[in-house]
C-alpha positions in Angstrom: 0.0 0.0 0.0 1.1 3.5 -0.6 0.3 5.5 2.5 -1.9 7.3 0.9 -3.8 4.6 -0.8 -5.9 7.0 -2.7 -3.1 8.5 -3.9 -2.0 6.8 -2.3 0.1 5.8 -4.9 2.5 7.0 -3.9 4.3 8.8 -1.0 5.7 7.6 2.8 5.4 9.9 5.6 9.3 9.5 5.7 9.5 10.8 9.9 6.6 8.4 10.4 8.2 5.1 9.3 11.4 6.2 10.6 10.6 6.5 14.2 8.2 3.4 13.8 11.3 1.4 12.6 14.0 2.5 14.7 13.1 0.5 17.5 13.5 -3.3 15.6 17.2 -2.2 15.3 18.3 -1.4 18.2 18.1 -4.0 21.5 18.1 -1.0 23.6 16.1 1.7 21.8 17.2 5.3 23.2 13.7 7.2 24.2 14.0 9.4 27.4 11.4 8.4 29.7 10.7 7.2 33.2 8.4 4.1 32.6 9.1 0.7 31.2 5.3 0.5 31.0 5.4 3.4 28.8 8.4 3.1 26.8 7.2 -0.8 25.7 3.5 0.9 24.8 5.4 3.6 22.7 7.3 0.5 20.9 4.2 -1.6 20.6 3.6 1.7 18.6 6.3 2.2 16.2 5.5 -1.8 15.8 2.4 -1.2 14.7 3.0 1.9 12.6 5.8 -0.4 11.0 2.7 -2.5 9.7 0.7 0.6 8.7 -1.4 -0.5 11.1 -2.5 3.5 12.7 -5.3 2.5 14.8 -3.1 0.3 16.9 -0.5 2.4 17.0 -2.6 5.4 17.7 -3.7 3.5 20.7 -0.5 2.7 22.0 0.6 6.0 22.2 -2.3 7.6 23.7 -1.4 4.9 26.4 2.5 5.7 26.3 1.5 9.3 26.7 -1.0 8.5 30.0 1.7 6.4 31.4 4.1 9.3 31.0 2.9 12.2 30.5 6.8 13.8 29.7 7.5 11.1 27.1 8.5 14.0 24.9 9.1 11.1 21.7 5.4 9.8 22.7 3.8 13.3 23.0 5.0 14.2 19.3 4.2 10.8 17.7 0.9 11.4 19.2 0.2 15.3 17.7 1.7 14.2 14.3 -1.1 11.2 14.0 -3.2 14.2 15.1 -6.4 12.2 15.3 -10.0 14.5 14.9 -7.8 17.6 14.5 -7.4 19.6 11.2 -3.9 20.1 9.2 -3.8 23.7 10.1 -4.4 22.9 13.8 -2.4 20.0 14.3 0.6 21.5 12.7 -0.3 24.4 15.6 0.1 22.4 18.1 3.0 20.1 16.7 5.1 22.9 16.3 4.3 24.4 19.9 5.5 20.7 21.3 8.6 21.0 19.7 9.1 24.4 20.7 9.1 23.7 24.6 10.8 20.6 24.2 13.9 20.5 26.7 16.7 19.3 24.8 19.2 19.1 27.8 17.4 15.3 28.9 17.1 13.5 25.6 19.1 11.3 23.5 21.2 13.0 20.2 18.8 10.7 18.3 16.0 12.5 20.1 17.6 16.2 19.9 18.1 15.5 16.2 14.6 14.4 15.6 13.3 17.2 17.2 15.2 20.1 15.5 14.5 18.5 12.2 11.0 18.5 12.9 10.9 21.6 14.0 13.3 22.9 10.4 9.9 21.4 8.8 7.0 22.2 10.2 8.6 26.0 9.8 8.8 25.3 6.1 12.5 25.6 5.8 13.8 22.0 3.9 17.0 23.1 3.6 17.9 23.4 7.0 16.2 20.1 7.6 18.8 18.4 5.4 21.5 20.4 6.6 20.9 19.0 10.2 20.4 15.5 8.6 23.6 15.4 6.9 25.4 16.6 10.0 23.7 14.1 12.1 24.5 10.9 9.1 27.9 12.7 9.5 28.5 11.2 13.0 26.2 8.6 13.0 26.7 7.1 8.8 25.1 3.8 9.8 22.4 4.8 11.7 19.0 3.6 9.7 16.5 5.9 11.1 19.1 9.1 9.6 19.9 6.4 6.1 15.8 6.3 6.3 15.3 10.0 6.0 17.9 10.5 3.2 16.5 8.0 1.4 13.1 9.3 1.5 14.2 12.8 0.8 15.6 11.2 -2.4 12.1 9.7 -3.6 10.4 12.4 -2.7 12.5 15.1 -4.6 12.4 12.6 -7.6 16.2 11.4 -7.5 14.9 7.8 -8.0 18.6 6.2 -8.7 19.9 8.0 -5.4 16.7 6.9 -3.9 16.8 3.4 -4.9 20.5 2.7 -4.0 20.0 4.7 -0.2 17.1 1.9 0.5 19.4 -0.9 -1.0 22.1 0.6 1.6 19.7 0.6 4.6 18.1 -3.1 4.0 22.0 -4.1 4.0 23.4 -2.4 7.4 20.2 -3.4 8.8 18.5 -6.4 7.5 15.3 -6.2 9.7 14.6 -3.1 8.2 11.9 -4.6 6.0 9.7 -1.7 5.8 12.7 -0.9 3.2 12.1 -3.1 0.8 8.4 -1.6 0.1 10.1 1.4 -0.7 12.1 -0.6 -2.6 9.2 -1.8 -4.5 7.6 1.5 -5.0 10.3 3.2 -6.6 11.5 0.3 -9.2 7.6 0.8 -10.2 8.0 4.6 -10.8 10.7 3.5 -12.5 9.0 1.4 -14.8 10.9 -1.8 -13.9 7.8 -3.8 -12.8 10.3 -7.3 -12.4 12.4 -5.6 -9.9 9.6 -4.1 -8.3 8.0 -7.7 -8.2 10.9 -8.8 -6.4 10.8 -6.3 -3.6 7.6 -6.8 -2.6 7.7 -10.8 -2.7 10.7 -10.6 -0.6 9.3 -8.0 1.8 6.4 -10.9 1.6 8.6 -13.3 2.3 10.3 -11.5 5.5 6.6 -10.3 6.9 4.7 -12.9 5.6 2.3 -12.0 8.9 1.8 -8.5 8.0 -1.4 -6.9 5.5 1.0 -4.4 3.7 3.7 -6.8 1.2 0.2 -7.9 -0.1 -1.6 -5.3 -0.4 1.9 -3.4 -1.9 2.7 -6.4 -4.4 -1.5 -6.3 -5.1 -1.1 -2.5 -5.9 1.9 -3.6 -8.5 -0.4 -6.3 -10.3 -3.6 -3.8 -10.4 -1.1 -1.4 -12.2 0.1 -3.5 -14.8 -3.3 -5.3 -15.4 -2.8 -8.4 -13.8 -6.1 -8.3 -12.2 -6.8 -11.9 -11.2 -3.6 -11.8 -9.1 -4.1 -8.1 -7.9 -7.4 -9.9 -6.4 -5.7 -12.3 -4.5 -3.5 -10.7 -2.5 -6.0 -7.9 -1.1 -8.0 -10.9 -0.4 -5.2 -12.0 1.6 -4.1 -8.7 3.2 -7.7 -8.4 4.5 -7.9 -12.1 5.6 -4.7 -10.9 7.5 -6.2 -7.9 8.8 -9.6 -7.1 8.5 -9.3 -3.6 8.9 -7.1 -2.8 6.6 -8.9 -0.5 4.6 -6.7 0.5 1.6 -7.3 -3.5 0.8 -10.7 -2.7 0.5 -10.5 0.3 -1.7 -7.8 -1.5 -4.0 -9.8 -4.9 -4.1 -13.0 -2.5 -5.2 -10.7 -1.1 -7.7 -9.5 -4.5 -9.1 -13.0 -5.9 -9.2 -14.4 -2.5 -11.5 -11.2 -2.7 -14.2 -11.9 -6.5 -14.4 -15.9 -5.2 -15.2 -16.8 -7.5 -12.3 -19.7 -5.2 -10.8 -21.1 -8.4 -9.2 -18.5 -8.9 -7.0 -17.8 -4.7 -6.4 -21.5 -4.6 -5.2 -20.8 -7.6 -3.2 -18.1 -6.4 -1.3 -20.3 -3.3 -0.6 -22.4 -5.4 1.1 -19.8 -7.0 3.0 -18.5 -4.0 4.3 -21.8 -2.4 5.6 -22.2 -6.0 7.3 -19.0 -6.1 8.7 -18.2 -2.7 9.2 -14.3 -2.8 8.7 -13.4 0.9 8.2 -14.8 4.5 9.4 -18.5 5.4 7.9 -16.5 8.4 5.5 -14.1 5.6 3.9 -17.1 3.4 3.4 -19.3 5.9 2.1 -16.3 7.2 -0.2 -15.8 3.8 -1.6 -19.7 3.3 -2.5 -19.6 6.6 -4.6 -16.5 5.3 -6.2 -18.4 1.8 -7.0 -21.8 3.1 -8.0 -20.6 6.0 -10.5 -18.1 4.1 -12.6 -20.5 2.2 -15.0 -21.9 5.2 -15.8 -18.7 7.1 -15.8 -17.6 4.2 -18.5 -20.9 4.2 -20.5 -20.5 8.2 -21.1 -24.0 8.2 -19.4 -23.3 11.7 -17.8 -26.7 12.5 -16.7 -27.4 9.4 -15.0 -24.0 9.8 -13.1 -25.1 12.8 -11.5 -28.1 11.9 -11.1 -26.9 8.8 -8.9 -24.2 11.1 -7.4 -27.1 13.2 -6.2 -29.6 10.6 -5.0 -26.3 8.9 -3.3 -25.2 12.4 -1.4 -21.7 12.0 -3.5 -22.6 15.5 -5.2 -22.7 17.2 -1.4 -19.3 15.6 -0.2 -15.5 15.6 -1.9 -13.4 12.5 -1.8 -10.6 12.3 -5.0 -11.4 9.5 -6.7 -15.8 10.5 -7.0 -15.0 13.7 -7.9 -13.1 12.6 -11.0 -16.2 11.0 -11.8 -18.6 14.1 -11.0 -16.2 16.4 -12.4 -15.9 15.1 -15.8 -19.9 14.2 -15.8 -20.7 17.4 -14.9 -18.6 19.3 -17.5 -19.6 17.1 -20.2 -22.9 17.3 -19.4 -23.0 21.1 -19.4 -23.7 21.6 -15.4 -20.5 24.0 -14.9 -22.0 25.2 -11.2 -21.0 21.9 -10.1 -17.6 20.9 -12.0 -16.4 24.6 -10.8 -17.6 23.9 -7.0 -15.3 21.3 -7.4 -12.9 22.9 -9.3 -12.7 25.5 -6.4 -11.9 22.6 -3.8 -9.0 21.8 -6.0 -7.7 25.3 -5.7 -8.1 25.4 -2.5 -5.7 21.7 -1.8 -3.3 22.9 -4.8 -2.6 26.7 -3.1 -1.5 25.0 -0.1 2.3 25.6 0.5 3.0 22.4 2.4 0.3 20.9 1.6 1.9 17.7 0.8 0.2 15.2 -1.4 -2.6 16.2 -1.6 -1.7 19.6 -2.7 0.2 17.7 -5.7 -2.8 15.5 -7.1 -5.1 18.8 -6.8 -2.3 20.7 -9.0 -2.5 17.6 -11.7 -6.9 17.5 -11.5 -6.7 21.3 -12.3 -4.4 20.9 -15.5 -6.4 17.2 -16.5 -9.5 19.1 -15.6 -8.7 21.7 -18.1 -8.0 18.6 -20.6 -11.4 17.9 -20.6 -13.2 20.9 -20.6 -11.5 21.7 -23.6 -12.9 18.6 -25.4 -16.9 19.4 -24.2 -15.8 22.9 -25.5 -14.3 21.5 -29.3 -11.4 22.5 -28.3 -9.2 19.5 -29.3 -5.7 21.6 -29.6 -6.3 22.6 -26.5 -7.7 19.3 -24.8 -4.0 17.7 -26.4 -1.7 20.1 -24.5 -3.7 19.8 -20.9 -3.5 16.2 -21.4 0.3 16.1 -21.6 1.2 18.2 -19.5 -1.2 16.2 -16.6 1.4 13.2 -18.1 4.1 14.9 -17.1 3.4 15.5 -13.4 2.1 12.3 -13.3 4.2 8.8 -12.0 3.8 5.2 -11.4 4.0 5.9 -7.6 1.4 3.3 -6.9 -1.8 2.2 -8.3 -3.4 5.3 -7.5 -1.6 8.0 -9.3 -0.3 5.0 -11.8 -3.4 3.9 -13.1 -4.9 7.7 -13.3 -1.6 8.4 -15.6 -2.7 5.7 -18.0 -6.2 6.9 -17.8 -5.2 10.7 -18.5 -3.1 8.8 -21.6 -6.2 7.5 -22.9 -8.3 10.4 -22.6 -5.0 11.8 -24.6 -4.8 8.9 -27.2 -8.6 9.3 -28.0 -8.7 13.3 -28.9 -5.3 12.6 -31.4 -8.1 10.1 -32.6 -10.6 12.8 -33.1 -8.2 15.2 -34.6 -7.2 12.4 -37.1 -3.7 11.7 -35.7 -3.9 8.0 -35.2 0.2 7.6 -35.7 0.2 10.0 -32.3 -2.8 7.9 -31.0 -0.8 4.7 -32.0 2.2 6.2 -29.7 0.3 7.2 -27.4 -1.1 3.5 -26.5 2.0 1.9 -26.7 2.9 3.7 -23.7 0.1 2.7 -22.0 0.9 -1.0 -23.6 4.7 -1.0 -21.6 2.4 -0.4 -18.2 -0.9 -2.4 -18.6 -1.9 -4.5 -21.8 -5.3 -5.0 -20.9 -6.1 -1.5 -20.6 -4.5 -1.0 -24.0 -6.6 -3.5 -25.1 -9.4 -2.6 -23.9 -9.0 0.9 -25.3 -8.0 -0.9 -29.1 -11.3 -2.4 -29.2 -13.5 0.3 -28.1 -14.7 -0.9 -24.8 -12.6 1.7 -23.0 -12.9 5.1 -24.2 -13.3 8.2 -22.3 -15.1 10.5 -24.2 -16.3 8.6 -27.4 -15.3 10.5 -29.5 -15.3 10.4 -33.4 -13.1 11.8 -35.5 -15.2 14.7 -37.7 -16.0 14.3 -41.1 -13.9 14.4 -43.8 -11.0 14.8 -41.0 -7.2 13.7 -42.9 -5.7 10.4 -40.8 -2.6 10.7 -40.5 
């Protein structure tokens, strides 16, 4: 799973799984505090977060915290989950932790955690890294610094650099298995889907216990169109862990490309029987399900209708409002697509806004894409379209499988402006990632918009 599952594609919380590793690597883990009984709930919790399991390790430090209320470590794991509270607020309070934090008592692992904390939530990066070199300086073989590096790597897009820190880390510390989903990840943005394959069966193989190397080696098959196997191992990751919800979303997502609607209603079912995730995450997830044949079918009225009889129109969740948005321009209801368009704005003028703020940036420009086509306006639908490609990556199924769909939405207005040796490109790159989505597209059971080219219109 990428930790943000619905877009999720792509991105770890690099602090997070940092802290929440640490702990497996050292016998005597250095966190300042009083109680035994606290310090073994705050590594049940780094555990547990290892797993990408949050409402365990949520609970654990809540407990760490109540059994020592000056477990400075617990106290900041604890506001950065920041459970109920809103960004804005929580980084409020995060930052005035780490503000009356007394250095003097805690470990240099702790000190340096802190002050790079605090370099980020002020918004200045480059002091951040220059505190992490310095610390990597003293300590070169400490994995929770090689952790950070490596994730500052991926997420500034220096994949190679990336790609050899993690190999580094899973070497100096072999139990570091949280590594080789990274590992995983970033041979997929790369486009080398063997490698990839091999990450994630051996981070299978290591945690064979654990819902993530499923759902993560899933996430790689849904990608590249293996959807059969995609199927099986969210099956798995939920028969590991019932709750873990990403599963859910991914398996739904497996079942609608594999035009399996029987068994995406059937899982609806299951999950308002057994109740697995929070009521917004299943409610999200129904939208999702119950939209997409129309969305497919180009029966634009009949979406929104159902997206207003289903309270989808009322609410914003990413992977609907694709749906809605697209509906809703095509159909000619522009109060709606721009009520949505404004929400993007909103996410995308975020200055550390994170992911999210990125996938709102790419929905604006892909957005523009296809008002452009309900407007005529091929030209200008082509040059949306590729520049939504080119801040788009495999990071995960998410973002990877909205590339390919953005490609197709591409490939089918060359179509309509005659172009069909750009169309033909433009498949083959969708080809290299997922045949069966190519296919689909070749044989006209996958197409966007439907459109035709116009008459008389030269092929080229």
């Amino acid at each position: 799973m990428t930790t943000t599952s619905r877009w999720i594609a792509a991105t770890i919380v690099v602090v997070a799984v940092a802290a929440a590793a640490v702990f497996l690597l050292r016998p005597r883990p250095q966190w300042t505090t009083s109680s035994p009984e606290a310090l073994r709930e705050f590594q049940a919790g780094m555990n547990a977060e290892m797993k990408l399991y949050n409402r365990e390790a949520l609970a654990h430090f809540k407990k760490a915290v109540e059994l020592d209320p000056g477990f400075v470590m617990a106290r900041i794991r604890l506001a950065q989950m920041s459970p109920g509270v809103s960004g804005e607020e929580a980084i409020k309070r995060l930052r005035t932790l780490l503000a009356s934090a007394d250095l003097t008592r805690l470990t240099p692992r702790e000190r340096f955690l802190i002050l790079y904390l605090r370099a980020r939530v002020d918004g200045k990066p480059d002091r951040a890294e220059g505190l992490l070199d310095a610390y990597l300086a003293r300590y070169p073989e400490d994995p929770y610094a090689l952790n950070l590096k490596a994730g500052i790597f991926w997420k500034t897009g220096q994949l190679a650099k990336a790609r050899a820190a993690f190999e580094r880390l899973v070497k100096v510390s072999p139990n570091w298995v949280v590594g080789y989903n990274s590992l995983g990840y970033i041979a997929m943005e790369q486009g080398d889907f063997s490698k990839s394959e091999e990450n994630f069966a051996t981070y299978k193989f290591i945690a064979p216990d654990q819902a993530n190397p499923l759902d993560s080696l899933g996430e790689l098959y849904l990608l590249t169109g293996r959807y059969h196997e995609a199927i099986e191992q969210f099956r798995g990751a939920i028969k590991i862990k019932h709750d873990f919800c990403a599963s859910w979303d991914h398996l739904a997502a497996a079942y609608l490309l594999e035009g399996d609607m029987d068994s995406a209603h059937g899982l609806l079912e299951r999950m308002d029987d057994e109740e697995p995730c929070s009521d917004g995450w299943s409610r999200s997830l129904r939208c999702t399900i119950e939209l997409y044949p129309d969305a497919m079918a180009r029966r634009w009225r009949d979406l929104l209708k159902r997206a207003e009889e289903g309270g989808c129109s009322a609410r914003r969740g990413i992977s609907y409002d694709i749906l809605i948005h697209r509906a809703a321009i095509m159909a000619g209801e522009p109060d709606l697509s721009r009520r949505i368009e404004d929400h993007w704005r909103k996410l995308a003028g975020k200055a550390e806004g994170g992911e999210m703020t990125a996938i709102a940036r790419v929905l604006l420009v892909h957005g523009a894409g296809v008002r452009a086509v309900a407007a005529g306006d091929l030209d200008g639908a082509r040059k949306a379209f590729r520049r939504a490609d080119g801040m788009l990556r495999l990071r995960g199924s998410g973002e990877g499988l909205f590339k390919l769909f953005n490609l197709a939405c591409l490939a089918e207005v060359e179509r309509a402006a005659g172009d069909r040796t750009a169309e033909k490109k433009t498949i083959q790159k969708i080809r290299k990632v997922n045949p069966s989505m190519a296919s689909a597209y070749e044989s006209g059971r996958f197409r966007p918009f439907g459109l035709q080219p116009e008459p008389g219109e030269p092929v080229r």
